[in-house]
C-alpha positions as CSV (number, residue, x, y, z in Angstrom):
1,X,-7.4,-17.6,26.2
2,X,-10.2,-16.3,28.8
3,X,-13.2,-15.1,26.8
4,X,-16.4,-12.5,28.0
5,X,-19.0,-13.1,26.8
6,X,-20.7,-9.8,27.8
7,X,-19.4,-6.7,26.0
8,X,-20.9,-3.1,25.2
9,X,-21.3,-2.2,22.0
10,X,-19.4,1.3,21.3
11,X,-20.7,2.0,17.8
12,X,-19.4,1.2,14.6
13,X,-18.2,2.5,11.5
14,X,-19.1,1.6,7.6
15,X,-16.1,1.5,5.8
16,X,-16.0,2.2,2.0
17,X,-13.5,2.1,-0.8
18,X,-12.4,2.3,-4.5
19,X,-9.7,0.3,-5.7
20,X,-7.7,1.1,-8.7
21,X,-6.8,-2.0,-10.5
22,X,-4.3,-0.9,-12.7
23,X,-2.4,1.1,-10.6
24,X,-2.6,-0.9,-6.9
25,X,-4.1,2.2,-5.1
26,X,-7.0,2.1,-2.9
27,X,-9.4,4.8,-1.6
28,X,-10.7,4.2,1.5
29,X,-12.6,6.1,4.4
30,X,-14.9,5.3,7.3
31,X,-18.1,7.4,7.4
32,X,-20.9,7.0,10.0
33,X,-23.1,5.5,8.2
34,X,-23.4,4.7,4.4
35,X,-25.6,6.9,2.1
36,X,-25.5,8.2,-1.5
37,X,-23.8,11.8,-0.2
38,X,-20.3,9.9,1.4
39,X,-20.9,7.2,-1.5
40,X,-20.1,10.8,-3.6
41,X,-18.0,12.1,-1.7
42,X,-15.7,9.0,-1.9
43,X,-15.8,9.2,-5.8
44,X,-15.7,12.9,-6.0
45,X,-12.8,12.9,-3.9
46,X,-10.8,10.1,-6.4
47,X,-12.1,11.9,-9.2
48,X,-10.4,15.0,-8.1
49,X,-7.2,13.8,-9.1
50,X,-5.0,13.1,-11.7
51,X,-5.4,10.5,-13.3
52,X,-9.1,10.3,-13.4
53,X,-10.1,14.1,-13.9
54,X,-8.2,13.5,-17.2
55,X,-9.5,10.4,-18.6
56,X,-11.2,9.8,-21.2
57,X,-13.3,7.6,-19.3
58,X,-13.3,6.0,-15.9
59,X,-15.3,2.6,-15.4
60,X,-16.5,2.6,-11.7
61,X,-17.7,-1.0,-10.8
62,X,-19.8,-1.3,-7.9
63,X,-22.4,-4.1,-6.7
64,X,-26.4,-2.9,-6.5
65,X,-26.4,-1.0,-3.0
66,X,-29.2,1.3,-3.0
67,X,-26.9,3.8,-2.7
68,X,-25.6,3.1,-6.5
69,X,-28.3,0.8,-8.0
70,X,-29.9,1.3,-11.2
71,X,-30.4,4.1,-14.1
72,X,-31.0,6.9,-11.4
73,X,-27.5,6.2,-10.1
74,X,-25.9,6.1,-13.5
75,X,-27.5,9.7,-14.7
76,X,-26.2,11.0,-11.0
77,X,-23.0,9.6,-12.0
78,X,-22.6,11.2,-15.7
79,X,-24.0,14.3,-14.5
80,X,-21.4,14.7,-11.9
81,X,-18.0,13.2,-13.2
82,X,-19.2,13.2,-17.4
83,X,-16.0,10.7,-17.6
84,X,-17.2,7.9,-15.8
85,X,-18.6,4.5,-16.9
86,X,-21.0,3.4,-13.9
87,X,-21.2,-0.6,-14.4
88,X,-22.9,-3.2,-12.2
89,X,-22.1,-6.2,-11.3
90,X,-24.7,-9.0,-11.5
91,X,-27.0,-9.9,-8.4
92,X,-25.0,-12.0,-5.7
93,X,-21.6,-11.8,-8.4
94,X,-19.4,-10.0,-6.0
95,X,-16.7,-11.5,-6.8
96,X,-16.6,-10.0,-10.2
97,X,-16.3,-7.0,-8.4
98,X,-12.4,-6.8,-7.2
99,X,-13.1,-4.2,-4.4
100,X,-14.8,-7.0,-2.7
101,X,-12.0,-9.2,-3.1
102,X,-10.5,-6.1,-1.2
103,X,-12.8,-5.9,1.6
104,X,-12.7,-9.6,1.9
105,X,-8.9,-9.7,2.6
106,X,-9.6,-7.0,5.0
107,X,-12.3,-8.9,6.8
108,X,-9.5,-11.8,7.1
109,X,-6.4,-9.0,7.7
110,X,-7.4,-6.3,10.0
111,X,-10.9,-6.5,11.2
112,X,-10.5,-10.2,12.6
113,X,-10.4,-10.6,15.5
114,X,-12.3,-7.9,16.7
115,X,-9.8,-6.8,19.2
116,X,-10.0,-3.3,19.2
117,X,-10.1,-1.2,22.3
118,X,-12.2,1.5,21.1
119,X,-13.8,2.6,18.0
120,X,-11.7,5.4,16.9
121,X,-8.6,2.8,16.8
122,X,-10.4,0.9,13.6
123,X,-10.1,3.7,10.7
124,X,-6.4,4.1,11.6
125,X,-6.0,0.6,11.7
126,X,-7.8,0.6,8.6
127,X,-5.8,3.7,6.6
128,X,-2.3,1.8,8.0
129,X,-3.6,-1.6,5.9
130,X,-4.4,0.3,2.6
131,X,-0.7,1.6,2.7
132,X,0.4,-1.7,3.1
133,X,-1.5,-3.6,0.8
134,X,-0.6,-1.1,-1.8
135,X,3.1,-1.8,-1.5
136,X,2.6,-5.4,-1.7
137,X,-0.8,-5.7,-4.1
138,X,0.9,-6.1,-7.9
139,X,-1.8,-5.4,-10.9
140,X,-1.9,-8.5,-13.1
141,X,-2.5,-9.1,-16.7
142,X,-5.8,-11.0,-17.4
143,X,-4.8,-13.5,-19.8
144,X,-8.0,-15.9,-19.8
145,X,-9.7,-14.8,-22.8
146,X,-13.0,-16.3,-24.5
147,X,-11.2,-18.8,-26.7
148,X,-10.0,-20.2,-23.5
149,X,-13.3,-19.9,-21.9
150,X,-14.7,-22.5,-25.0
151,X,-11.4,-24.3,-24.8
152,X,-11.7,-25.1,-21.5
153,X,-15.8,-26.2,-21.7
154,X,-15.0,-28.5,-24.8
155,X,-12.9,-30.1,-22.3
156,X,-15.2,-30.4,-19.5
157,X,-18.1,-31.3,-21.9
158,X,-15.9,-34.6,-22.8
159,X,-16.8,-35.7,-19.1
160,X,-20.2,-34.1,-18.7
161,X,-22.6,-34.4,-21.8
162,X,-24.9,-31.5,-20.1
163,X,-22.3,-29.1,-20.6
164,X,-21.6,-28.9,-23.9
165,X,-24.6,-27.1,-24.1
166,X,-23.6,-24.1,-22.4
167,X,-20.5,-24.2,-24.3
């Protein structure tokens, strides 16, 4: 394969996304550029529907962006959408966070290569993925509970004195 190494950068787009765990659905859209107003506009647009407008409570987990970080984005949350649970995710613990694990298989899926011929092909090619990966994504049951969690560092702590003490 013949490679150039000069190219002209076009622009780009920031894409964001909710993904709904239990159900295998994502919510995805490219904005400019990222800020707390399309961060909003992504949530009020999933909160807009059924289920969510309904619940009882909706847990929204996201990482510490500035465009979500701290108390200030939690009171913007409840005042907004009084059903939803803002929770965040522990510094550099993204992969508690399963809209990551999202992004990452998109990373790996659509966005690699880079072999787009201009920059209004990518949120197409982006919008085609989500409908595929939610007819193939399944939601799983989490069966790995606590007891299993201790069960499993007894174990290790046979081999490695040090941890029994996080156990």
């Amino acid at each position: 394969m013949r490679i150039e190494h000069e190219y002209f950068r076009e622009g780009s787009w920031t894409y964001i996304a909710a993904w709904d765990v239990h159900r295998a659905k994502v919510f995805g859209r490219c904005v400019p550029k990222i800020g707390i107003v399309p961060f909003d506009q992504l949530v009020d647009s999933v909160m807009k529907r059924k289920p969510y407008r309904n619940a009882k409570r909706v847990f929204w987990i996201v990482d510490n962006a500035s465009v979500h970080r701290g108390p200030a984005s939690v009171d913007r949350f409840r005042s907004q959408w009084p059903n939803t649970v803002l929770l965040h995710t522990p510094n550099h613990a993204s992969w508690l966070n399963q809209v990551e694990i999202y992004f990452s298989v998109v990373q790996r899926k659509v966005l690699t290569p880079n072999d787009f011929l201009a920059l209004n092909d990518i949120p197409q090619r982006l919008a085609d993925f989500e409908r595929y990966y939610e007819d193939v994504a399944r939601p799983f049951q989490w069966k790995f509970t606590r007891k299993d969690l201790k069960e499993l560092l007894d174990r290790l702590a046979k081999y490695e004195p040090r941890l029994a003490r996080v156990a």
